[in-house]
PANU-915332 format. One line per 3 residues: number of its first residue (from 1); their letters; for each residue x, y, z of C-alpha. Coordinates in Angstrom, 3 decimals. Layout:
<sites>
NUM = A = X/Y/Z ~ ...
</sites>
This chain:
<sites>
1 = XXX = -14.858/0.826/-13.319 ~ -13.812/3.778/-14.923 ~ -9.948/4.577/-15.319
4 = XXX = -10.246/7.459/-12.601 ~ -11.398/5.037/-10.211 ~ -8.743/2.601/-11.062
7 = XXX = -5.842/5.457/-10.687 ~ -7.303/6.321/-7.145 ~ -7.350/2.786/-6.137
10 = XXX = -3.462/2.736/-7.075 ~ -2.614/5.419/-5.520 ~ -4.460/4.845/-2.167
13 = XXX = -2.570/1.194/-2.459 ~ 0.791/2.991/-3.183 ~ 0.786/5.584/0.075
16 = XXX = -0.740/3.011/2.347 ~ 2.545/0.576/1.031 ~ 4.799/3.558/1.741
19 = XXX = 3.049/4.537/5.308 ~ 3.917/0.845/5.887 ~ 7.373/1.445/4.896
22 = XXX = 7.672/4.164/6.780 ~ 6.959/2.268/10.018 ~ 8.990/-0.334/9.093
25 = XXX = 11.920/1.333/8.966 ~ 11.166/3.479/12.055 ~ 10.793/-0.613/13.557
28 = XXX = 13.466/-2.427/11.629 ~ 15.144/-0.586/8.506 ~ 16.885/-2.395/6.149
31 = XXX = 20.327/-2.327/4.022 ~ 19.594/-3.241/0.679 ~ 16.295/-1.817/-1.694
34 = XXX = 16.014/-6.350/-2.149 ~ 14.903/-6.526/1.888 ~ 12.309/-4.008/1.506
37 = XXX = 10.795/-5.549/-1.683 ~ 10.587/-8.945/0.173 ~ 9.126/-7.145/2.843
40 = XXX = 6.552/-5.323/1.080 ~ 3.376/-7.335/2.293 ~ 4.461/-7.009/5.750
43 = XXX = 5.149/-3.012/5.178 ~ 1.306/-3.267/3.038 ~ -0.202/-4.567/5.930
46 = XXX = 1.803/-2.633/8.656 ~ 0.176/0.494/6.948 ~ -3.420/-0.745/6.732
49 = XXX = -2.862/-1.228/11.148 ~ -1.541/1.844/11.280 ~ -3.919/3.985/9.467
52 = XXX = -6.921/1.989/11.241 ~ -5.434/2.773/14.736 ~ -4.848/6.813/13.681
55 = XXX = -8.260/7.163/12.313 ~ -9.383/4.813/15.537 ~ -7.764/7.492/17.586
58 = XXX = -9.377/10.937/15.419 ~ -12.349/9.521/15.504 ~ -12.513/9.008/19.626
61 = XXX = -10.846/12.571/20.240 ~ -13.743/14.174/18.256 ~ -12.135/15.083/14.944
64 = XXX = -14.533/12.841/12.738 ~ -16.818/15.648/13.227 ~ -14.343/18.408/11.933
67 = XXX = -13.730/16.362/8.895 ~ -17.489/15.718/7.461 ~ -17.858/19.495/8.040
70 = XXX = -20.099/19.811/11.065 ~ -19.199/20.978/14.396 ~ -21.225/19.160/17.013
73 = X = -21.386/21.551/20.392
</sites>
């Protein structure tokens, strides 16, 4: 693997952790920087589920289509 591919992969890991966090907080917040880094696998995972179910939902409303470039009539 090349270092390009590498960076990518860190970066997609990085803003699906902070999606995660995102939602975590909206859910449960926290006081202290220590909670979130112990809760970091649950905020990982909680952004995987949520960008499944958004791209679940843009791909039933049609917009799959709008995003490979084609417009199907």
């Amino acid at each position: 693997m090349t270092l390009r591919a590498i960076s990518g992969l860190l970066v997609l890991n990085v803003f699906i952790l902070g999606v995660g966090a995102g939602v975590l907080w909206g859910i449960r917040g926290w006081r202290w920087w220590t909670e979130l880094v112990r809760l970091a696998g649950l905020a990982y995972l909680l952004g995987v589920a949520s960008l499944v179910v958004l791209f679940t939902v843009e791909l039933v409303v049609g917009a799959g289509a709008y995003i490979c470039g084609e417009e199907t009539a």
